[in-house]
C-alpha positions as CSV (number, residue, x, y, z in Angstrom):
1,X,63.6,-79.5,81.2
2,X,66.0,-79.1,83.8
3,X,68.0,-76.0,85.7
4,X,70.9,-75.4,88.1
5,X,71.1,-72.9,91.1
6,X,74.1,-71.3,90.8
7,X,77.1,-71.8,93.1
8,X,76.6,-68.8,95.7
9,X,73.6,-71.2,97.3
10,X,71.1,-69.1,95.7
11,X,67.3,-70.4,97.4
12,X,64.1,-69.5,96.1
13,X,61.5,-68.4,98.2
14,X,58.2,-69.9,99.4
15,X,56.3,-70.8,96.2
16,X,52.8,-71.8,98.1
17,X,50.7,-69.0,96.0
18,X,47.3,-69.4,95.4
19,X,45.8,-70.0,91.3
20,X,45.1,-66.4,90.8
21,X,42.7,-65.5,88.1
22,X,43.9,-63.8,84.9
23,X,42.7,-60.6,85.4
24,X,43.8,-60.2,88.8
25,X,46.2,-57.4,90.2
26,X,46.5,-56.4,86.4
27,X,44.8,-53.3,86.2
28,X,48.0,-51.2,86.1
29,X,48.8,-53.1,83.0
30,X,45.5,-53.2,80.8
31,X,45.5,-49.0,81.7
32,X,47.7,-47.7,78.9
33,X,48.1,-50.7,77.0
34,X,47.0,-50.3,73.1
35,X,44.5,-52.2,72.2
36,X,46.2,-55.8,70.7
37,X,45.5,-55.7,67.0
38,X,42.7,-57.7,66.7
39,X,43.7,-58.6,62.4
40,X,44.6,-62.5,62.2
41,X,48.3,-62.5,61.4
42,X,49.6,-64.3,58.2
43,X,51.7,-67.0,60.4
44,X,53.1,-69.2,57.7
45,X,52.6,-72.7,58.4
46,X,55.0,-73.7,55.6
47,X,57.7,-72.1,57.3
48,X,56.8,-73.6,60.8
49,X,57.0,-77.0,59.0
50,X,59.8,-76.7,56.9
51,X,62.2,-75.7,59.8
52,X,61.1,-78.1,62.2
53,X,61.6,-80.9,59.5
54,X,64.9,-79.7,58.9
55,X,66.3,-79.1,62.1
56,X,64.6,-82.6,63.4
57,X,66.5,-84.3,60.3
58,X,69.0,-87.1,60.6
59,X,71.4,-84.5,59.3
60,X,71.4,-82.0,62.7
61,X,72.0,-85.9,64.5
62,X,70.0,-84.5,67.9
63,X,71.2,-81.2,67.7
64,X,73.5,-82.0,70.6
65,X,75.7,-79.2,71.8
66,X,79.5,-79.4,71.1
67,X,78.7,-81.2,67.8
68,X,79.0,-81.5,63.9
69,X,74.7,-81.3,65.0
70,X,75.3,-78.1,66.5
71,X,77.2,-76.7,64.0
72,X,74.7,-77.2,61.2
73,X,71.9,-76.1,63.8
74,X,73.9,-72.7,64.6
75,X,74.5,-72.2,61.1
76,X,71.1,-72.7,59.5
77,X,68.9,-71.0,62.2
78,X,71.8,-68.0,61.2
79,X,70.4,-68.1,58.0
80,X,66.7,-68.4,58.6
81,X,66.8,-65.1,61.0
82,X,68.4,-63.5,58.2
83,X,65.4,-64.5,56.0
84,X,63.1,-63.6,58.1
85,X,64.3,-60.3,58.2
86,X,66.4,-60.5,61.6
87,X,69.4,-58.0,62.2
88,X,72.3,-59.8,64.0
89,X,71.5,-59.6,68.0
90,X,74.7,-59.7,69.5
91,X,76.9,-56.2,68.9
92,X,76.8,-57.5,64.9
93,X,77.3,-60.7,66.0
94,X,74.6,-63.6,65.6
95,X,76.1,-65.7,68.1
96,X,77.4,-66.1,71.8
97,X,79.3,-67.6,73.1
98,X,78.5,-69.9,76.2
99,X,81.6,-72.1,77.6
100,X,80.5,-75.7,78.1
101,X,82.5,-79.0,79.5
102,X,80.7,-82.4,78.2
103,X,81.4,-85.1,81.0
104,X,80.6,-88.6,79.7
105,X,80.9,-91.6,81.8
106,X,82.0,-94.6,80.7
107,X,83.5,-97.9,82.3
108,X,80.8,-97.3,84.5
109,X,80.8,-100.4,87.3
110,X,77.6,-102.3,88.6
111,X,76.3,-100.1,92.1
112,X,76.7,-101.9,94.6
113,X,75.9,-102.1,98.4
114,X,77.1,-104.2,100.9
115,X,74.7,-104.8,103.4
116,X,73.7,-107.5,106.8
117,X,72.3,-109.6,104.0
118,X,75.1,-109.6,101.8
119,X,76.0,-107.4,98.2
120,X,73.2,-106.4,96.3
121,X,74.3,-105.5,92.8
122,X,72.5,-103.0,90.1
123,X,73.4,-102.6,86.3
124,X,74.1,-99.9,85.0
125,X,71.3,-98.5,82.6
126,X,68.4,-101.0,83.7
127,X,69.3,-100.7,87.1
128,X,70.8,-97.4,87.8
129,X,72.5,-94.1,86.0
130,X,74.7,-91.8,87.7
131,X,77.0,-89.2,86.5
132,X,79.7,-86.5,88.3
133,X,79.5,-82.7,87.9
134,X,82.9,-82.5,88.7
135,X,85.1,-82.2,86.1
136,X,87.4,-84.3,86.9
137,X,88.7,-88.1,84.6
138,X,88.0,-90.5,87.6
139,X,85.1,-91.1,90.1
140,X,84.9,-93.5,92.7
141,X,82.8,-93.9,95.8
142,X,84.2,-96.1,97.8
143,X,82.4,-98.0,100.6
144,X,80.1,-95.0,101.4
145,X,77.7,-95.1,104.2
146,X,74.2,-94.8,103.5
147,X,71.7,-92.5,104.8
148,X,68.1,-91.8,103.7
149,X,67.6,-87.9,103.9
150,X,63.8,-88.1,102.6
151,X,62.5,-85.3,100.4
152,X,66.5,-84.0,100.9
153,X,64.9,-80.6,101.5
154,X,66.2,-77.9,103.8
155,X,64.0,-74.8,103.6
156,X,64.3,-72.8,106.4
157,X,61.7,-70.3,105.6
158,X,59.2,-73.5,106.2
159,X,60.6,-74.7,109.0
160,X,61.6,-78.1,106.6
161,X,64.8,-79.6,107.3
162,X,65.5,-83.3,106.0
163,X,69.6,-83.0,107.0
164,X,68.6,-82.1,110.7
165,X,70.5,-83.5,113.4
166,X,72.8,-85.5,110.7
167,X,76.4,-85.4,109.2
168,X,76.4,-86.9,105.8
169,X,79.9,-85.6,105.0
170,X,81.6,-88.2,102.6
171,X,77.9,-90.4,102.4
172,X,75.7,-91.5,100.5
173,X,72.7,-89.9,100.4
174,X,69.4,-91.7,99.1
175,X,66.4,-89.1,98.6
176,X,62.9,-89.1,97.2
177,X,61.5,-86.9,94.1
178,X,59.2,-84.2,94.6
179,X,57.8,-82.4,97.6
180,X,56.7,-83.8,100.7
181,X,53.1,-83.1,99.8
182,X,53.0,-83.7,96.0
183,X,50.0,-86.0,96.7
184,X,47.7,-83.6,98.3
185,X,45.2,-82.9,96.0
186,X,44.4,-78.8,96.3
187,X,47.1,-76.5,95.7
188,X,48.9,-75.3,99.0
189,X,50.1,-76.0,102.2
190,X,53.5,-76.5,103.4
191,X,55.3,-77.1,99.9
192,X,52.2,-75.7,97.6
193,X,50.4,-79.0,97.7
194,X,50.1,-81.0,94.2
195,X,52.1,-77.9,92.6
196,X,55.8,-78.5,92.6
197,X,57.9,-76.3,94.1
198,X,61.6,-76.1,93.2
199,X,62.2,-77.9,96.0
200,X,61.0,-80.9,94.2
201,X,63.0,-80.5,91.1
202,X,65.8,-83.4,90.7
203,X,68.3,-80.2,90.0
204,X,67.4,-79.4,93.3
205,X,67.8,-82.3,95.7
206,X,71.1,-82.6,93.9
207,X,72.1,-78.7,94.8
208,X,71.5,-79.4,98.2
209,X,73.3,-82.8,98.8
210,X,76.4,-80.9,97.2
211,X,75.9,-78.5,100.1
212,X,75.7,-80.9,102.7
213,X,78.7,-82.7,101.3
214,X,77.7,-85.9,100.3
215,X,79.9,-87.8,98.3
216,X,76.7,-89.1,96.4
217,X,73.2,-88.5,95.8
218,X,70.8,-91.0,94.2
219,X,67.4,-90.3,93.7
220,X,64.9,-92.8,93.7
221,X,62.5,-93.1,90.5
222,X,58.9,-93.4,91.0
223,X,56.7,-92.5,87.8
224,X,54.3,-90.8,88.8
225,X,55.9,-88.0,91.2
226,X,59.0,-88.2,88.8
227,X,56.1,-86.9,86.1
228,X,58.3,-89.3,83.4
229,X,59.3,-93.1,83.2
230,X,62.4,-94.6,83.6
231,X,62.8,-94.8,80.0
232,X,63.5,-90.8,80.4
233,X,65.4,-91.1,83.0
234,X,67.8,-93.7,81.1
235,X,68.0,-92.1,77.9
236,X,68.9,-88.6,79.4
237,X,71.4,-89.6,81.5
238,X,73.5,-92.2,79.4
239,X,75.3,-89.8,76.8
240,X,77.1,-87.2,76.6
241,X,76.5,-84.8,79.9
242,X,77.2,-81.1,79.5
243,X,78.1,-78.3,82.7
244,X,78.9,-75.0,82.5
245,X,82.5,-74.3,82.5
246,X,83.8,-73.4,85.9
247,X,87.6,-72.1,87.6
248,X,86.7,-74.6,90.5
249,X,86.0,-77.4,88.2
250,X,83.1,-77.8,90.0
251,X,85.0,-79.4,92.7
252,X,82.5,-78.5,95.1
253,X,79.5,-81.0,94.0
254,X,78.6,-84.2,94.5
255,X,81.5,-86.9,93.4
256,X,78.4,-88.9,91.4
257,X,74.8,-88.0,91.4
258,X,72.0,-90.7,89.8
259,X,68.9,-92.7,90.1
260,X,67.7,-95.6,90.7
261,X,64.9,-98.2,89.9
262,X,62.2,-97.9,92.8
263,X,62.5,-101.6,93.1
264,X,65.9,-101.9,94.2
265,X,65.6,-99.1,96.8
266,X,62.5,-101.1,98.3
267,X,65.1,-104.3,98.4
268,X,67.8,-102.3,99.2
269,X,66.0,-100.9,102.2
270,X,64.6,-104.0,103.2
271,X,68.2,-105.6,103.1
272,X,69.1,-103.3,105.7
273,X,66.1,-103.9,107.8
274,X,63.8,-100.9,106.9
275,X,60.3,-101.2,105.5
276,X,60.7,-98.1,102.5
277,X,57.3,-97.6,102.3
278,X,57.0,-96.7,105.6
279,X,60.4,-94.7,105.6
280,X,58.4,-93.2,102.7
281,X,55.4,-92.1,104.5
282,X,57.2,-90.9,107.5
283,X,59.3,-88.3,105.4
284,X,55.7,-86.5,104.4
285,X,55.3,-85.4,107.6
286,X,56.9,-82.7,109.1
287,X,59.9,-82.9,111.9
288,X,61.3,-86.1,109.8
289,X,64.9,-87.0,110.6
290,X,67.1,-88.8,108.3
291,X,68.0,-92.8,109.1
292,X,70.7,-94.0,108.6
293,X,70.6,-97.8,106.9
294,X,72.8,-99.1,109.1
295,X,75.6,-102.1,107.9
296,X,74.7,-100.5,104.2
297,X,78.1,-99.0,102.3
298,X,78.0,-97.8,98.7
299,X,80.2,-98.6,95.8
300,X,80.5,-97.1,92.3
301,X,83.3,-95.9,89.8
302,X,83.2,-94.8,86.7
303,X,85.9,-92.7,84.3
304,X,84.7,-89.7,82.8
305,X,85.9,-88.5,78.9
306,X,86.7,-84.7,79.4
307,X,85.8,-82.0,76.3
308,X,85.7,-79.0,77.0
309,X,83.6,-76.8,74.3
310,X,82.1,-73.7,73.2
311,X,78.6,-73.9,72.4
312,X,76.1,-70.7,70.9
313,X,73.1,-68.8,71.6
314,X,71.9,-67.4,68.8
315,X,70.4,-64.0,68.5
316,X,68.5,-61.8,66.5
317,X,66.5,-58.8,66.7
318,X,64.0,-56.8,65.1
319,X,65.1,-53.2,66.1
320,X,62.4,-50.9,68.0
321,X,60.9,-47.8,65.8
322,X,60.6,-45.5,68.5
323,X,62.5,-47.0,71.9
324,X,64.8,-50.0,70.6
325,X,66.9,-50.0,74.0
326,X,63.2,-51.7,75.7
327,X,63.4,-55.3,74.7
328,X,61.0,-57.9,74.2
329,X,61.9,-61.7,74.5
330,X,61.0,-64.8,72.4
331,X,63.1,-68.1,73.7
332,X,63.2,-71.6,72.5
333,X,65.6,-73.8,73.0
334,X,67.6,-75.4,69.6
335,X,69.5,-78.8,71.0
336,X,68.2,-81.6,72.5
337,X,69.8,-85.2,73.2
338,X,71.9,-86.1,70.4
339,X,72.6,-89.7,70.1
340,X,71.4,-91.6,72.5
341,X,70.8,-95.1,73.4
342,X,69.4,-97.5,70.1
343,X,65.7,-98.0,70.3
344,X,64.7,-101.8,68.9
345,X,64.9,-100.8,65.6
346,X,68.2,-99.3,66.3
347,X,68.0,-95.9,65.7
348,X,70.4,-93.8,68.4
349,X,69.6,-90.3,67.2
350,X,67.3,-88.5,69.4
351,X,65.8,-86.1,66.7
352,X,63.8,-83.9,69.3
353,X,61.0,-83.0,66.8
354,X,58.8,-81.6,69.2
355,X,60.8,-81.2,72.2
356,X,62.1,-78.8,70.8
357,X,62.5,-78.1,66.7
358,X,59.1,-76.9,66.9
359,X,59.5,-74.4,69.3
360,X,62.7,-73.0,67.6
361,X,60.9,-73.2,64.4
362,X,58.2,-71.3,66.0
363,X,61.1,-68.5,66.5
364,X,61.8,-68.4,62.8
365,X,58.1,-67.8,61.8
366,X,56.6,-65.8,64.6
367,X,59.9,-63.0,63.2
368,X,59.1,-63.5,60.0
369,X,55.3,-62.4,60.6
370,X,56.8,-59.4,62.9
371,X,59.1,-58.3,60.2
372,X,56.7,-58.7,57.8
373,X,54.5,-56.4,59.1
374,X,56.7,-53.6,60.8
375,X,58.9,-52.8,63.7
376,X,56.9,-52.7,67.0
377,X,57.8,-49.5,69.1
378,X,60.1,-51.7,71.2
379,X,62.7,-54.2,70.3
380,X,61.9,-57.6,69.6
381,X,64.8,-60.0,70.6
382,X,64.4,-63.9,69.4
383,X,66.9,-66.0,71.4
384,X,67.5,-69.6,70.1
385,X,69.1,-70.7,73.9
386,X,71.7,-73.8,74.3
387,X,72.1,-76.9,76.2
388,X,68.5,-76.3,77.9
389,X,68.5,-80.2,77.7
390,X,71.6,-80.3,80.2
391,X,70.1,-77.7,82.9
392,X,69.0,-74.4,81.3
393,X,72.8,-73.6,81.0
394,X,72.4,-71.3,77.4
395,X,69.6,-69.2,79.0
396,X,71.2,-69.2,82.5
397,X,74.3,-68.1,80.6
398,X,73.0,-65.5,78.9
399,X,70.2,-64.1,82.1
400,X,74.1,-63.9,83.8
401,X,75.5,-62.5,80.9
402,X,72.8,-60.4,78.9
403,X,73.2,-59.0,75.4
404,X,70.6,-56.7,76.4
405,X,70.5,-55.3,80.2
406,X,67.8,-57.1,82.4
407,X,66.5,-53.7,83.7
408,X,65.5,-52.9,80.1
409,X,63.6,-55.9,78.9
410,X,60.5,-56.0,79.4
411,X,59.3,-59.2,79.9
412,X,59.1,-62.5,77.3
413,X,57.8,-65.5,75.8
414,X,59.3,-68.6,76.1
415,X,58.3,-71.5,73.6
416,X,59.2,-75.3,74.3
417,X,57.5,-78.1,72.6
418,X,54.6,-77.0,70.6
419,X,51.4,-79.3,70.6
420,X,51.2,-81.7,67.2
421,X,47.6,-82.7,68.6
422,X,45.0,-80.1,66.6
423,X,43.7,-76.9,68.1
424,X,42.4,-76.5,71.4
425,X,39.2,-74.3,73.0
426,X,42.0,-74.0,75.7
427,X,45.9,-73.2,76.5
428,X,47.6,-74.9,80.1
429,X,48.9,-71.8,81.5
430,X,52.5,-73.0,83.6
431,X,52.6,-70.9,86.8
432,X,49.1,-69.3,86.4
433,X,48.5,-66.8,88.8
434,X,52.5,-65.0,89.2
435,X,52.8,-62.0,86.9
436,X,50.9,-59.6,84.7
437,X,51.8,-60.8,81.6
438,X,48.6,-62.9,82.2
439,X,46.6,-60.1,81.6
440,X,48.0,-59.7,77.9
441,X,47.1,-63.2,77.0
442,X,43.4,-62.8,78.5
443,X,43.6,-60.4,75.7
444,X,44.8,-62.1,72.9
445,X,42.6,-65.6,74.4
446,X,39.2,-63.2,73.6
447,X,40.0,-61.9,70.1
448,X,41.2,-65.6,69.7
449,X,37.7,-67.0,71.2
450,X,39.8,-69.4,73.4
451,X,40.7,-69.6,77.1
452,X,43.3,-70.6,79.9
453,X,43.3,-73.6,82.3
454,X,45.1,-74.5,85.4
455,X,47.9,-77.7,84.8
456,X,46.0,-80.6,84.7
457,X,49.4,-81.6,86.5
458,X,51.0,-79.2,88.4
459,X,53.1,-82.0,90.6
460,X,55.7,-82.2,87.0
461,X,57.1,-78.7,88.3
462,X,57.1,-77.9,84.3
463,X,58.1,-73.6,85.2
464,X,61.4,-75.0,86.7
465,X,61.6,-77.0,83.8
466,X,62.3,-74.8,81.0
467,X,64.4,-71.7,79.7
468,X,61.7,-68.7,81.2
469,X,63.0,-70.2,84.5
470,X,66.5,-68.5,84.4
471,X,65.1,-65.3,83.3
472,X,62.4,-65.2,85.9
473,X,64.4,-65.9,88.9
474,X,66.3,-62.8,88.3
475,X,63.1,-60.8,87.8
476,X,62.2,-60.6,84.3
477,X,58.2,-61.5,84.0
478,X,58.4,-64.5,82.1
479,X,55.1,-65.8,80.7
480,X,55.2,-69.5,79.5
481,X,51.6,-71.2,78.4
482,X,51.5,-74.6,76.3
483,X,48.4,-76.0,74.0
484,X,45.0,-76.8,76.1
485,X,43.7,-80.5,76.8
486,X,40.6,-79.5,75.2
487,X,40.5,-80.6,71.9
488,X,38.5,-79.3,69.0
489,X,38.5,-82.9,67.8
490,X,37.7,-85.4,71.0
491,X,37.8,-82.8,73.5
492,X,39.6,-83.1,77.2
493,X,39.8,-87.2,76.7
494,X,41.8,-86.9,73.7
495,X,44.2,-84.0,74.7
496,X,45.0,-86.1,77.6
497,X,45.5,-89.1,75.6
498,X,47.2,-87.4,73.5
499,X,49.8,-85.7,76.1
500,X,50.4,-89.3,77.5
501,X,51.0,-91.0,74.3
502,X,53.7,-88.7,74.0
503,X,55.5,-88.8,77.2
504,X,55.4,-92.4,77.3
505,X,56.5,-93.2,73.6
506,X,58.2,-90.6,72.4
507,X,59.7,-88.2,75.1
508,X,63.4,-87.5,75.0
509,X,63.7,-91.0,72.8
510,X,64.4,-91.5,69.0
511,X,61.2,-91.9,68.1
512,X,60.2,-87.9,68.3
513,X,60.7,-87.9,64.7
514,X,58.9,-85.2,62.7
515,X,56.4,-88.0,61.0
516,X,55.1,-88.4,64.2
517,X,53.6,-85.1,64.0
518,X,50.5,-85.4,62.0
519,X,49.1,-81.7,62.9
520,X,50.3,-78.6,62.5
521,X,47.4,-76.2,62.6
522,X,47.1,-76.5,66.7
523,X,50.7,-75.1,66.6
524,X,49.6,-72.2,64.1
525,X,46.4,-71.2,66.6
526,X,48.8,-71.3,69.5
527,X,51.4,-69.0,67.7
528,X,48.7,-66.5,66.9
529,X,48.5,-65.9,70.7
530,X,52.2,-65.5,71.0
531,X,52.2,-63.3,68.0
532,X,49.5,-61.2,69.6
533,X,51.2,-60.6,72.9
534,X,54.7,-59.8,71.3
535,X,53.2,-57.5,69.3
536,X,51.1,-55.7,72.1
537,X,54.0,-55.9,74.4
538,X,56.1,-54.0,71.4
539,X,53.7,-51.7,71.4
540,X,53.2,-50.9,74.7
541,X,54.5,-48.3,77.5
542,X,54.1,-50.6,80.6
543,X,56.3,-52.4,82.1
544,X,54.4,-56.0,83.3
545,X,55.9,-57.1,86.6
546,X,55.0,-60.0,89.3
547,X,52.1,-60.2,91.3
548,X,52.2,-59.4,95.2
549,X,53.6,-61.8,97.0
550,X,55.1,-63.7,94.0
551,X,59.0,-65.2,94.9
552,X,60.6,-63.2,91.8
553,X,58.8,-59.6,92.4
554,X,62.0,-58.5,94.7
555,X,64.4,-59.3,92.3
556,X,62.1,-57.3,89.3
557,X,61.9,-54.0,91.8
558,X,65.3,-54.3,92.8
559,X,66.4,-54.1,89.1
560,X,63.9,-51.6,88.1
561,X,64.4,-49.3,90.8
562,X,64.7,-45.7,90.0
563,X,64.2,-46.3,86.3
């Protein structure tokens, strides 16, 4: 769950909203909406199971992009749209086409920094990872100054600034993950309090170093504000890497950007006579400068295999009765990690059950009940995205590069690791309070008896996270909501329990393996609310936009002016 700003230093705005409720600044929508259709749909849980055991097989290897995995992924999910009683959604095509480079490191030296105390060496993997964005064969840093930049956040609009007074041309830059204020425990303030803004994304602090020209950037991993253990970090950043194809090559990032193990920076820092913790502290508050860790120089090389590939969206539609030029979007994202590193019984496929067959599955059977039951007065698109797993880059391809003009869809639904936990009394709404496609699940959440809760953890930043995130930051209302911690089984203590067990043992590693998932009727009740809302939105003349004040509204008026 990961994105890229693209190259023309594209910066979101201020992101400190406050939780509005559901209903809010919705009126204009609920006016001359139909009704939603208050009959149960037939969602067939047979079909939500059957494709996420097949695409989650050891056959589709990870479902990485570029691969014999991809291939069989591309051609299978072909076949179940066609099933399901899809029409192909690209110009007859049911493809397209999204120009990818995979980048994978190897020969990859210890990190090492000299320092007043002598070298300090890290190993690759338990140690550190780091990778280039550059496609280039070689990297190598080469006794590169240090500097600690903080949050590495420059945000004019909030008078934040963490490269102030500094020149870390040709450095390396060592920064902290999340916001400034991720510990506060209300939402708001400077950088929206315990809600992430994008400014604490990884993708982020990365962006910006780039801009700053540092020849590196290392982040440092701490669990809790990174919102996953190292475990994640390792396995998602020692394979096969994938960037968007570029003219420039991409010449103009970072020559290596990685992480490392929070105890090495404390020893690092403490090698060059700084106390981190209270380096730490001081970069919370505002008017921090960046310190230099003076005596400290950086070393790392590393070649880097060169493939340049071709990877798919795929598309299909469900033609509009009445006005099929408005468009309705369902996304999910079909790869996931490949092969990656051997757990101890030495499996290296990262099957990505949940995160994300289920979700793509989801695509599959949520058309099939749509074309089962009729055309909706507008189109309904389903979009099975690429490489989300690498930064977003099939659904950031495709917002750059729509099938169907922006200006004409309406809004969409974005699906990305369904809950294998049981129903819910609740769904986690990500981003609660931004657009008015809140109002349409209110709607379904009554005839469904259910209801919508804050995140129990808004410091994970989960909207930058996923696919809805390069639609709605060039204005299409996005609306993104996962299963509810309250269980019908166990209640709040064992959704919670649940949610962890997951993260910590089977997140991006090989053991998301469809036998872990031992419920499937949680998924079903959740798909009836995205079934709902597709269907309502098909149906409907409106056209759902952001709330006041929300950072994506200008982009949505800007496109939808004098239509």
């Amino acid at each position: 769950m990961t994105n890229y700003l693209n190259k023309n230093g594209f910066m979101l705005a201020s992101l400190a909203l406050a939780i509005t409720p559901l209903m809010a600044g919705c009126a204009s929508t609920s006016a001359s909406t139909p009704p939603v259709a208050s009959a149960a749909p037939q969602l067939s849980e047979t079909t939500l199971r059957t494709v996420t055991t097949r695409l989650a097989s050891d056959e589709f290897e990870g479902r990485s992009p570029g691969t014999a995995g991809e291939e069989r992924t591309v051609a299978y999910l072909i076949e179940q749209f066609r099933a399901a009683g899809l029409q192909p959604g690209n110009n007859g095509s049911w493809t397209q086409d999204v120009p990818l480079v995979e980048i994978t490191a190897s020969n990859v030296s210890p990190l090492t920094f000299t320092t007043p105390q002598g070298t300090q060496t890290l190993a690759h993997a338990d140690d550190f990872v780091a990778g280039s964005y550059r496609i280039t064969p070689q990297t190598r840093i080469a006794n590169s100054d240090v500097v600690f930049v903080g949050y590495g956040i420059n945000a004019p609009e909030r008078d934040w600034n963490d490269y102030a007074g500094i020149d870390v041309r040709g450095k390396t830059v060592v920064i902290l993950v999340n916001d400034p204020d991720w510990q506060q425990v209300s939402v708001g303030g400077q950088f929206n309090g315990r809600a992430m803004t994008y400014y604490g994304r990884w993708t982020y602090k990365f962006e910006e170093a780039a801009r700053q020209g540092a020849a590196a950037a290392i982040i440092v991993h701490d669990t809790e504000p990174a919102a996953y253990g190292w475990n994640v970090v390792r396995s998602s950043w020692t394979g096969p890497q994938y960037v968007q194809d570029a003219a420039d090559n991409h010449m103009d990032e970072t020559q290596a950007n990685g992480w490392i193990q929070l105890a090495r920076a404390q020893a690092l820092f403490a090698a060059a006579g700084q106390d981190f913790n209270a380096l730490r502290d001081r970069a919370r508050q505002p008017g921090f400068r960046a310190v230099p860790l003076t005596g400290v120089q950086a070393n790392l090389s590393f070649d880097n295999s060169v493939r340049r590939t071709m990877s798919r969206n795929v598309i299909g539609i469900l033609p509009g009765r009445t006005r099929p030029n408005e468009y309705v979007l369902h996304t999910a994202h079909w790869d996931h990690l490949g092969r990656c590193e051997a757990n101890a019984a030495g499996d290296d496929i990262c099957n990505g059950a949940v995160d994300n067959a289920t979700g793509t599955a989801a695509l599959v059977t949520l058309a099939q009940e749509h074309a089962r039951v009729g055309a909706t007065d507008r189109s309904l698109v389903f979009l099975a995205v690429t490489a989300e797993e690498s930064g977003l880059l099939g659904s950031k391809y495709y917002a750059e590069n729509p099938v169907f003009p922006l200006a004409q869809t309406v809004g969409g639904l974005n699906m990305d690791a369904l809950s294998p936990t049981g129903p819910a009394r609740d769904v986690t709404v990500i981003g609660r309070g931004k657009s008015e496609l809140e109002a349409y699940l209110t709607r379904a959440l009554a005839i469904e008896g259910r209801t919508a809760s804050d995140e129990p953890t808004p410091e994970k930043g989960y909207y930058y996270r996923s696919d809805h995130f390069s639609f709605a930051k060039l204005g299409v209302p996005m609306l993104y909501f996962d299963a509810g911690e309250d269980l019908l089984e166990g209640g709040t203590a064992a959704g919670r329990a649940a949610a962890e067990d997951y993260t910590v043992n089977r997140y991006h590693g090989p053991e998301d393996e469809v036998e872990a998932i031992t419920r499937w009727d949680g998924m079903i009740a959740d798909l009836r609310l995205f079934w709902r809302i597709g269907r309502e939105l098909g149906n409907s003349n409106d056209w759902p936009n952001w709330l006041p004040g929300d950072e994506f509204r200008a982009a949505r008026d800007q496109s939808r002016a004098g239509r």
